[in-house]
RODRENKE-38156 format. One record per atom (N, C-alpha, C): residue number from 1; residue in three letters; atom name; x, y, z. Coordinates in steps of 0.1 Angstrom, whole numbers, padded with zeros to 4 digits, always signed. Layout:
N
NODE   tiro   drenkol   zalo       x       y       z
NODE    NUM       Ala     CA       X       Y       Z
...
//
This chain:
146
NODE   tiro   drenkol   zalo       x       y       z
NODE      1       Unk      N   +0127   +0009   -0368
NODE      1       Unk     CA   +0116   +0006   -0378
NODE      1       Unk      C   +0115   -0009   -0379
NODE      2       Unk      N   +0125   -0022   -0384
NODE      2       Unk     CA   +0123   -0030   -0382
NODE      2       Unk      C   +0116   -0038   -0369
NODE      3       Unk      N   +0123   -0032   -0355
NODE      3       Unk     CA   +0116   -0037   -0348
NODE      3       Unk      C   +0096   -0037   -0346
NODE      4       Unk      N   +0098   -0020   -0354
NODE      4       Unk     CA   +0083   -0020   -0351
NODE      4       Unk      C   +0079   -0030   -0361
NODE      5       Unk      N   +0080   -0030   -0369
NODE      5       Unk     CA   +0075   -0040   -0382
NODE      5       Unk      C   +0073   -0055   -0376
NODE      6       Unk      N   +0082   -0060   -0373
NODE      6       Unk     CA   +0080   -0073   -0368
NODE      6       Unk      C   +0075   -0077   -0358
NODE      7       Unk      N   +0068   -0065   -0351
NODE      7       Unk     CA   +0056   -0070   -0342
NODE      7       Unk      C   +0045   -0067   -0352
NODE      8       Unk      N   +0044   -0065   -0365
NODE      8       Unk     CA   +0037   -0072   -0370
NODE      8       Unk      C   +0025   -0060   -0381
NODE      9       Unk      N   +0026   -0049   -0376
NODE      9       Unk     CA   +0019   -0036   -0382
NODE      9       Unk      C   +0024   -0036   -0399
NODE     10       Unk      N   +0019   -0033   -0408
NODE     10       Unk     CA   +0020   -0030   -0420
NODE     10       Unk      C   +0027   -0021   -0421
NODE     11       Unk      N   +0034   -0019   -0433
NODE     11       Unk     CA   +0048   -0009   -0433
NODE     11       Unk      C   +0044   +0007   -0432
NODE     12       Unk      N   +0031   +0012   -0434
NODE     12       Unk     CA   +0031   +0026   -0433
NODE     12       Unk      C   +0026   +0026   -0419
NODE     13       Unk      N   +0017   +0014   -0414
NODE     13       Unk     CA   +0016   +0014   -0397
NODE     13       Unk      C   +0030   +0021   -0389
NODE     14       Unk      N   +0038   +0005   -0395
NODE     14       Unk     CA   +0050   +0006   -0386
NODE     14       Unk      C   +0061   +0019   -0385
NODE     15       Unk      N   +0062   +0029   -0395
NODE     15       Unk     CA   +0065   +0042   -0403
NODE     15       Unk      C   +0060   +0046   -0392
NODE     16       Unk      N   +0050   +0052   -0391
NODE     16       Unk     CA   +0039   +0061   -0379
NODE     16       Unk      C   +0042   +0058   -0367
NODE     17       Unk      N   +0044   +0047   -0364
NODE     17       Unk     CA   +0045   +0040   -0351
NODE     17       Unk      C   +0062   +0046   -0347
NODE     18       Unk      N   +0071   +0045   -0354
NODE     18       Unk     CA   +0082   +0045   -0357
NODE     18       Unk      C   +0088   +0061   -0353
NODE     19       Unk      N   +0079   +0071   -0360
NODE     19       Unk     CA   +0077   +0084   -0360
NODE     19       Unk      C   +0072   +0092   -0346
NODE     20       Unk      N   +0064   +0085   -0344
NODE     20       Unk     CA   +0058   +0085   -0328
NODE     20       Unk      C   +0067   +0086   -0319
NODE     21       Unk      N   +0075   +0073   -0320
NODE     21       Unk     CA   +0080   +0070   -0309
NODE     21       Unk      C   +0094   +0083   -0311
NODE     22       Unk      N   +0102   +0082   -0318
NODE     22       Unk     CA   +0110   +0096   -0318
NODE     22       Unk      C   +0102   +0107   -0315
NODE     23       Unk      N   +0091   +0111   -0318
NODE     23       Unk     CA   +0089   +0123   -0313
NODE     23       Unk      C   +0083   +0124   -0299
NODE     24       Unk      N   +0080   +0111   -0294
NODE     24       Unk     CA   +0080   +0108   -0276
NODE     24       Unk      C   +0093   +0113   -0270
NODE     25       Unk      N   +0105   +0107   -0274
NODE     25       Unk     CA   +0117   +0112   -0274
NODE     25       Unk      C   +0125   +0125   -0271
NODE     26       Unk      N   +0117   +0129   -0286
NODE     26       Unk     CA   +0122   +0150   -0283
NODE     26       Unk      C   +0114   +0149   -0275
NODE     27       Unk      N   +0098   +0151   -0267
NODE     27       Unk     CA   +0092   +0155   -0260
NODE     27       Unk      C   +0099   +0156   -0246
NODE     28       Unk      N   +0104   +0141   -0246
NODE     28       Unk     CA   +0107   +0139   -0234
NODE     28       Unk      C   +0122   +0147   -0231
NODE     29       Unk      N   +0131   +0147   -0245
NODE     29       Unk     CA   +0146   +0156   -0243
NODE     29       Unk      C   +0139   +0174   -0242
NODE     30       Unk      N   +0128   +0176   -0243
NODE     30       Unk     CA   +0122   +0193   -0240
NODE     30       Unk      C   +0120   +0190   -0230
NODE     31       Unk      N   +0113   +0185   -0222
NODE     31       Unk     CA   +0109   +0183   -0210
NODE     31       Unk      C   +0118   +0181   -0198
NODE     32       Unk      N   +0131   +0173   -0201
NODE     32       Unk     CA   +0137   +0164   -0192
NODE     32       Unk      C   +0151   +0167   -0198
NODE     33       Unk      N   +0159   +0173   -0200
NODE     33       Unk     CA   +0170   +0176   -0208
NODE     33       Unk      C   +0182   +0172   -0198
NODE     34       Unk      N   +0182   +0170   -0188
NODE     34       Unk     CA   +0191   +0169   -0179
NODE     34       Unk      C   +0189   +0147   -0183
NODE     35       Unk      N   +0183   +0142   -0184
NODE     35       Unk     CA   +0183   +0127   -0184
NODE     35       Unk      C   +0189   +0125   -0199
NODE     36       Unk      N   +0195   +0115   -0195
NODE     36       Unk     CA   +0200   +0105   -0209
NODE     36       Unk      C   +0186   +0092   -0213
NODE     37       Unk      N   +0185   +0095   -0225
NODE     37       Unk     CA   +0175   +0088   -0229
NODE     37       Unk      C   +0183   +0069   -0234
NODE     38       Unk      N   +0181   +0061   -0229
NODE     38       Unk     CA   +0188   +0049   -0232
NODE     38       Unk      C   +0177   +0041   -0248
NODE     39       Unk      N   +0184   +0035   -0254
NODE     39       Unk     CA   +0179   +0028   -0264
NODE     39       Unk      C   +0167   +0015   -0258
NODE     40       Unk      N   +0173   +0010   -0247
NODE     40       Unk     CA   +0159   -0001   -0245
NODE     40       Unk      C   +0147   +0009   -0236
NODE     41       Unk      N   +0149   +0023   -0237
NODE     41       Unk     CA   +0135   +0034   -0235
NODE     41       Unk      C   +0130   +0034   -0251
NODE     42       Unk      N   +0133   +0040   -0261
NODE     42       Unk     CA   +0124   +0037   -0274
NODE     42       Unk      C   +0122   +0024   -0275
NODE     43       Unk      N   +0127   +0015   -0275
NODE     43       Unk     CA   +0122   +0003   -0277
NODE     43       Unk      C   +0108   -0003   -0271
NODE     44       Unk      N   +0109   +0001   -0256
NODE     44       Unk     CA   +0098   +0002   -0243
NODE     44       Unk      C   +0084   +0009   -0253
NODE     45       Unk      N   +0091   +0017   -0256
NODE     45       Unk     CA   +0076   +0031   -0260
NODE     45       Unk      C   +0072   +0025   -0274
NODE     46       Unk      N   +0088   +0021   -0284
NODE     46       Unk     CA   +0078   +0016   -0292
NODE     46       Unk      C   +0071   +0004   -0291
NODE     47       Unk      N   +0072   -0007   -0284
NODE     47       Unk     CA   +0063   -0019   -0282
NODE     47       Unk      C   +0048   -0012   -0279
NODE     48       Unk      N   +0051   -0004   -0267
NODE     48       Unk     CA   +0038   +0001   -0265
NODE     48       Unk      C   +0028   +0006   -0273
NODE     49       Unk      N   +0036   +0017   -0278
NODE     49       Unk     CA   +0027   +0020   -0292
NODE     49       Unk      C   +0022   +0011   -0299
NODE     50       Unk      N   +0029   -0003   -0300
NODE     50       Unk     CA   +0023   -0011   -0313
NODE     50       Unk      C   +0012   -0014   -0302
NODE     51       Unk      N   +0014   -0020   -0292
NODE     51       Unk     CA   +0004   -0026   -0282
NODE     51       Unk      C   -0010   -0016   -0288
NODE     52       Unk      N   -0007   -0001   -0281
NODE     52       Unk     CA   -0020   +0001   -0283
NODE     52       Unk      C   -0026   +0002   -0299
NODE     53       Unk      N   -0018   +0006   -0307
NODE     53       Unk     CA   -0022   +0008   -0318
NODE     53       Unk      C   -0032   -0008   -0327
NODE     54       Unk      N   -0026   -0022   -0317
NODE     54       Unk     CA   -0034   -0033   -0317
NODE     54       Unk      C   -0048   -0031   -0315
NODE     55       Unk      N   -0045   -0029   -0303
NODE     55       Unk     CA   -0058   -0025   -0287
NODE     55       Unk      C   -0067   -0018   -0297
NODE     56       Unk      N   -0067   -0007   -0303
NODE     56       Unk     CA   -0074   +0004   -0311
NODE     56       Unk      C   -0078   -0004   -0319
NODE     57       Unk      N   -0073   -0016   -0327
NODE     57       Unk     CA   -0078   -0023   -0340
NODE     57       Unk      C   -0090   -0033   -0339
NODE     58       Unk      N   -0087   -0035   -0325
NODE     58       Unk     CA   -0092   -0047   -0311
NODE     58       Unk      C   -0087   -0065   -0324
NODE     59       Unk      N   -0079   -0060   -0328
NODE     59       Unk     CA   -0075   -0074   -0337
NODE     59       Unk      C   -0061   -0077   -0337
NODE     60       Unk      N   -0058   -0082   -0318
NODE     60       Unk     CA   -0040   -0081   -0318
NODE     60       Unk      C   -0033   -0096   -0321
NODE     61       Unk      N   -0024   -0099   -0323
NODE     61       Unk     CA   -0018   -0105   -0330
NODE     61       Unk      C   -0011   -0115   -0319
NODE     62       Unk      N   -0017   -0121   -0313
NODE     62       Unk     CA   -0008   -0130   -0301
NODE     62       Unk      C   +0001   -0133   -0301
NODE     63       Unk      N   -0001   -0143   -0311
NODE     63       Unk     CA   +0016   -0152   -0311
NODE     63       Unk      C   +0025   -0140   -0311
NODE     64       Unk      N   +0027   -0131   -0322
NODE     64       Unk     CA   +0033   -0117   -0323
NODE     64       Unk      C   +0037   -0111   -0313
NODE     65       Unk      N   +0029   -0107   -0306
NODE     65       Unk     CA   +0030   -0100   -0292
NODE     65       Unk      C   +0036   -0107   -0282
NODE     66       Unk      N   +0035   -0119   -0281
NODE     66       Unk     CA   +0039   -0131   -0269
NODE     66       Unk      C   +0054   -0133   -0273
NODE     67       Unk      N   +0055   -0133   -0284
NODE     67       Unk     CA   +0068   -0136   -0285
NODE     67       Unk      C   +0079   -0126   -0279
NODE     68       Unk      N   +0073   -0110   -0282
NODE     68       Unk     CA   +0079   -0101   -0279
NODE     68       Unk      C   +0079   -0093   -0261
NODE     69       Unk      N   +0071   -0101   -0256
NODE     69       Unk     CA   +0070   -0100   -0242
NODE     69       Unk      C   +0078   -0108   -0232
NODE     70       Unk      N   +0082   -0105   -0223
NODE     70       Unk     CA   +0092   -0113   -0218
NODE     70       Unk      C   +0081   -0119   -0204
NODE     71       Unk      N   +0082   -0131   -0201
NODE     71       Unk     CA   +0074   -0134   -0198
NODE     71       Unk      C   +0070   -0132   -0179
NODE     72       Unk      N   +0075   -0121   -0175
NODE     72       Unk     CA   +0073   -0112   -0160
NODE     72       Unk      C   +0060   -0104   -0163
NODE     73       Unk      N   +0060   -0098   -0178
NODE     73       Unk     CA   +0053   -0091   -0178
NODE     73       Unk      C   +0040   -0096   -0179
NODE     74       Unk      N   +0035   -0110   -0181
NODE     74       Unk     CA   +0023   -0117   -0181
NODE     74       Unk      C   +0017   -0119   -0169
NODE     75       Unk      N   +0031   -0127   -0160
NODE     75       Unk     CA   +0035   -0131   -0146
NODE     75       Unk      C   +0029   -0123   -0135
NODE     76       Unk      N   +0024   -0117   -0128
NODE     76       Unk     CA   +0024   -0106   -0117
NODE     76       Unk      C   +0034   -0114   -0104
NODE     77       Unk      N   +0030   -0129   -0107
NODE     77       Unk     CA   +0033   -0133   -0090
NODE     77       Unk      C   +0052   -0135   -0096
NODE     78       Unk      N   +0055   -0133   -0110
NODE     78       Unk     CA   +0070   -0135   -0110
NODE     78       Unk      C   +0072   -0119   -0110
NODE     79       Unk      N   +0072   -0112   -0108
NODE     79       Unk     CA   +0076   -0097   -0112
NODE     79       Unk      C   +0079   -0094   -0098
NODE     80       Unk      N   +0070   -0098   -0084
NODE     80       Unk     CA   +0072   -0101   -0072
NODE     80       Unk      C   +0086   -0109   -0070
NODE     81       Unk      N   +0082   -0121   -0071
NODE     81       Unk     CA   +0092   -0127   -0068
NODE     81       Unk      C   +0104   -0125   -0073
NODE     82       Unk      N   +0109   -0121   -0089
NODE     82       Unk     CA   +0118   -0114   -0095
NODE     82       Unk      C   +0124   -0102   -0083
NODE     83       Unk      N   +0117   -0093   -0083
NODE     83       Unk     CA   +0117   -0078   -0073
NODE     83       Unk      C   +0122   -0083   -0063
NODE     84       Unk      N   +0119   -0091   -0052
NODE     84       Unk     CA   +0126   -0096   -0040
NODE     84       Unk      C   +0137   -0107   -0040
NODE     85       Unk      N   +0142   -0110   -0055
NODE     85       Unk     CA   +0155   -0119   -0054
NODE     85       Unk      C   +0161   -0110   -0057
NODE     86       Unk      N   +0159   -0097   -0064
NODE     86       Unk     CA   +0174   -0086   -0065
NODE     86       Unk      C   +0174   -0082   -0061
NODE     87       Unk      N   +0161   -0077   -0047
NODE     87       Unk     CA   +0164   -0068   -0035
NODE     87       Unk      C   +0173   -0076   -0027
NODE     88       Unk      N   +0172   -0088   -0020
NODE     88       Unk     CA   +0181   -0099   -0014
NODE     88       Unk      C   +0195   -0101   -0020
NODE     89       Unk      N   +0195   -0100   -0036
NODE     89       Unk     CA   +0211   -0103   -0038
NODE     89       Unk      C   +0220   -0088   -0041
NODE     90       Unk      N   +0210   -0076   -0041
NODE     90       Unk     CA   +0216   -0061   -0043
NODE     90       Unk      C   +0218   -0060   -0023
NODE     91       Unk      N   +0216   -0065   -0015
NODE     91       Unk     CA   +0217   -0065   -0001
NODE     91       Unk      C   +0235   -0072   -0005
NODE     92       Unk      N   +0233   -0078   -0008
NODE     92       Unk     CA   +0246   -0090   -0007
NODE     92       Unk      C   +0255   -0083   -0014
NODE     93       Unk      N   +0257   -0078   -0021
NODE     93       Unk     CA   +0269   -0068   -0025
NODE     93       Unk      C   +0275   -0053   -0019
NODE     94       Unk      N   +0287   -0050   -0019
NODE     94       Unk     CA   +0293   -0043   -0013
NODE     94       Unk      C   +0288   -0030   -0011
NODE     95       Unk      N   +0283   -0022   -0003
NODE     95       Unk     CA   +0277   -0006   -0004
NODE     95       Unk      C   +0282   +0002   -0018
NODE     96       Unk      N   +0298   -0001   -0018
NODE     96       Unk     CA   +0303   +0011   -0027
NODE     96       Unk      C   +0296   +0004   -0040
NODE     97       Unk      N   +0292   -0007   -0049
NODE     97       Unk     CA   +0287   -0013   -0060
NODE     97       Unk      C   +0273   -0015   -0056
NODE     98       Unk      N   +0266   -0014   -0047
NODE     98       Unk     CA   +0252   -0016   -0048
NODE     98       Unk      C   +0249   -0001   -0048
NODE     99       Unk      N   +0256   +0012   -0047
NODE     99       Unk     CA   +0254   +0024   -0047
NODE     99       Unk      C   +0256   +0028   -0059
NODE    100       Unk      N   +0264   +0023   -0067
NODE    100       Unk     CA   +0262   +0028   -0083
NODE    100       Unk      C   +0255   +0019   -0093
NODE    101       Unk      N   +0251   +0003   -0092
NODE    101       Unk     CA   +0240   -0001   -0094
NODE    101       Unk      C   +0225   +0003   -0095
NODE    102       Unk      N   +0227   +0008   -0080
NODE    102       Unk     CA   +0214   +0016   -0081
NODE    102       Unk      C   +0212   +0030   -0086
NODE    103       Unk      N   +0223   +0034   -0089
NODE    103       Unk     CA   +0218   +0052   -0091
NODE    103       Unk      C   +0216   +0048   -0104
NODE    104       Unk      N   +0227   +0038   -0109
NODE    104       Unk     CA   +0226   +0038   -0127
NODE    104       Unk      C   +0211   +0030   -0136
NODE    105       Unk      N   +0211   +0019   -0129
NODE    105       Unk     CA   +0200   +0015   -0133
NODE    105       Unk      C   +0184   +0020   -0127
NODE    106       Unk      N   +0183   +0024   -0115
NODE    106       Unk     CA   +0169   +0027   -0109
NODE    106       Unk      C   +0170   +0040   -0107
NODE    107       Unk      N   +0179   +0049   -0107
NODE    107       Unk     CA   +0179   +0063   -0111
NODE    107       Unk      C   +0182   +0070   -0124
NODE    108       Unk      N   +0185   +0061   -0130
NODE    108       Unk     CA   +0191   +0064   -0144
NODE    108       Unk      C   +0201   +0074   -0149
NODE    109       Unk      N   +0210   +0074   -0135
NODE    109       Unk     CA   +0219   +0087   -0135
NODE    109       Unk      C   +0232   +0078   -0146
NODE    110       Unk      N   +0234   +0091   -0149
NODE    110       Unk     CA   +0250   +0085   -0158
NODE    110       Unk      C   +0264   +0082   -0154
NODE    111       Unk      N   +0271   +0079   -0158
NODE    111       Unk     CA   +0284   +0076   -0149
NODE    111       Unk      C   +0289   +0089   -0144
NODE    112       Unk      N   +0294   +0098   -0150
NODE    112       Unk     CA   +0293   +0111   -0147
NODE    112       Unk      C   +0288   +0113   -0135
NODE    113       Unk      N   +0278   +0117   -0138
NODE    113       Unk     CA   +0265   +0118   -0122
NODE    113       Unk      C   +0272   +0112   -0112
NODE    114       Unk      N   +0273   +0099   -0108
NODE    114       Unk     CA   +0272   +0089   -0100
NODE    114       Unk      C   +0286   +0097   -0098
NODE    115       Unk      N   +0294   +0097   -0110
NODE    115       Unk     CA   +0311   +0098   -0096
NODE    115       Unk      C   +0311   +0115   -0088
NODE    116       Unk      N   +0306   +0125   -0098
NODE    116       Unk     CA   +0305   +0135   -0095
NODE    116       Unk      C   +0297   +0133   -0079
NODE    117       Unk      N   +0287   +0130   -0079
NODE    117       Unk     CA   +0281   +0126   -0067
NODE    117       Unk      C   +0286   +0121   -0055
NODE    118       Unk      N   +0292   +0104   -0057
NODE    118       Unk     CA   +0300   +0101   -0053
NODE    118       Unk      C   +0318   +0110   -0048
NODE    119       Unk      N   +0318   +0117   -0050
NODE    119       Unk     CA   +0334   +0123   -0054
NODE    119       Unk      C   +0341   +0111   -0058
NODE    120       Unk      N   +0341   +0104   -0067
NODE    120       Unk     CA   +0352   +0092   -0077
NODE    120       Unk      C   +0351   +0098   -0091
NODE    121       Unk      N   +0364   +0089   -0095
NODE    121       Unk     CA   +0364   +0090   -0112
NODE    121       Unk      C   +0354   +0083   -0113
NODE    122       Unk      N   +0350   +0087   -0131
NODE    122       Unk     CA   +0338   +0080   -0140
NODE    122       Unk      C   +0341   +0066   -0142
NODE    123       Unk      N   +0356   +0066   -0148
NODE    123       Unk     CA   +0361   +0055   -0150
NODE    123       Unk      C   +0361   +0045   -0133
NODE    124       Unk      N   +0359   +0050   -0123
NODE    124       Unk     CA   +0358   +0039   -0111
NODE    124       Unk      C   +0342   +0035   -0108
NODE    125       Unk      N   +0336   +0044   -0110
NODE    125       Unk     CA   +0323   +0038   -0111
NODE    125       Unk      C   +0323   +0031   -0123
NODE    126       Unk      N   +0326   +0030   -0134
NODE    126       Unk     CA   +0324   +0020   -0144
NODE    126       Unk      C   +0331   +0009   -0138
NODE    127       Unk      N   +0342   +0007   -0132
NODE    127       Unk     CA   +0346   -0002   -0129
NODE    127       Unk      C   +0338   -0009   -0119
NODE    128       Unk      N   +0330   -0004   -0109
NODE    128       Unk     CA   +0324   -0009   -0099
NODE    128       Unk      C   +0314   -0014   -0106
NODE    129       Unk      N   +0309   -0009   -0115
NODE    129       Unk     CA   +0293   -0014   -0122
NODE    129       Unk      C   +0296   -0027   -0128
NODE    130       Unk      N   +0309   -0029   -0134
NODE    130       Unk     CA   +0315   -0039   -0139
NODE    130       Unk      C   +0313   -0052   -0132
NODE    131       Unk      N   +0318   -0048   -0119
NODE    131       Unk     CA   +0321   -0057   -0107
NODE    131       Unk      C   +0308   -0065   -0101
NODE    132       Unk      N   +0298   -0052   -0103
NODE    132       Unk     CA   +0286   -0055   -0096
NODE    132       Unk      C   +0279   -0061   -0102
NODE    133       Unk      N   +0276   -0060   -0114
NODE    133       Unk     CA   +0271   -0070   -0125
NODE    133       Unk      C   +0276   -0083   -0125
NODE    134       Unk      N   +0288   -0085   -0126
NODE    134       Unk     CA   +0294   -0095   -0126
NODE    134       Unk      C   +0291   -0106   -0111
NODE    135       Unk      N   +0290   -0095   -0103
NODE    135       Unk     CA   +0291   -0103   -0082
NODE    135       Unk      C   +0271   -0105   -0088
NODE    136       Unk      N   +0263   -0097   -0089
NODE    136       Unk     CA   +0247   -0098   -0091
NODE    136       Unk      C   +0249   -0112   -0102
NODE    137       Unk      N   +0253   -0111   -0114
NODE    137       Unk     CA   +0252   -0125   -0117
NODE    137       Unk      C   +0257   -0136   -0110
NODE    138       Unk      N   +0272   -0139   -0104
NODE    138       Unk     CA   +0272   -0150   -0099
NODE    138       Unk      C   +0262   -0156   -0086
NODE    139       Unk      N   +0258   -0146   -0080
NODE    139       Unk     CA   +0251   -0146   -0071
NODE    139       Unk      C   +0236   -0148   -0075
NODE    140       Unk      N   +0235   -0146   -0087
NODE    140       Unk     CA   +0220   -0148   -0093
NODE    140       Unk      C   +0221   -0165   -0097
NODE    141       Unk      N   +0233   -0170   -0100
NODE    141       Unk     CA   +0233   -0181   -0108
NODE    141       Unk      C   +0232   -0189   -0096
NODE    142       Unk      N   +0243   -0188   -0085
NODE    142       Unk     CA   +0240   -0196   -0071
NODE    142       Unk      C   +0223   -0196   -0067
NODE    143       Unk      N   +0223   -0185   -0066
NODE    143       Unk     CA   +0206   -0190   -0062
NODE    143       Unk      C   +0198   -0196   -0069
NODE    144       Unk      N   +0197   -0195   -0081
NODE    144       Unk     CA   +0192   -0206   -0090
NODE    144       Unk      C   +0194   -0219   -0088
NODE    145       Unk      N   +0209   -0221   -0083
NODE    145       Unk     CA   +0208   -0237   -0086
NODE    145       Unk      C   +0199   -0248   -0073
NODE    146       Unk      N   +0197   -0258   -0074
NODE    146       Unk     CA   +0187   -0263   -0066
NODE    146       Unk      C   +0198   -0272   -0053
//
């Protein structure tokens, strides 16, 4: 609720907006019961809602919205170029950590999943994810530097 609020909707807006977005939620836990729903997914849906619920007003609030936009999504040509530095540095890490990297974040399987899958414990896929995170940032930070 706070978040919705401080993009800027009036408090029974932000309420509705708020309400929405949970019942996007169940919709999607009837629909999809097998997926884990993650917290930065309501967050996703509720920005959006406020977006459109702007859009509908046609009186959106820039600064408001800009602040809360990360700035790829303005970008097209950085969402590109974003997308092809983590394809190049998810190349650079080890099969067994670029294999639960990707199930977990671009399949949105759960640790569970991934070892059951895998045949590993849960706990070693968390540990690989650990690692991989860790090898993807230093590897993200090297490329950065000039």
């Amino acid at each position: 609720m706070r978040f919705v609020a401080s993009l800027g909707p009036s408090a029974d807006e932000a309420q509705d907006i708020a309400q929405e977005t949970f019942a996007r939620l169940y919709q999607q836990r009837v629909r999809h019961p097998e997926r884990e729903m993650s917290v930065a997914w309501l967050y996703t849906v509720a920005r959006r809602l406020v977006v459109d619920h702007w859009r509908a007003r046609r009186d959106v609030p820039q600064d408001s919205l800009a602040q809360q936009t990360p700035s790829l999504e303005r970008d097209p040509a950085a969402i590109v170029a974003t997308r092809d530095a983590v394809a190049r540095l998810l190349r650079r890490l080890p099969a067994s950590e670029r294999d639960c990297l990707v199930l977990f974040y671009f399949q949105d399987w759960t640790t569970e999943r991934i070892a059951e899958s895998l045949r590993i414990a849960p706990a070693t896929v968390r540990v690989r994810l650990h690692r991989a995170r860790e090898r993807l940032r230093t590897l993200w930070l090297e490329e950065d530097q000039p």
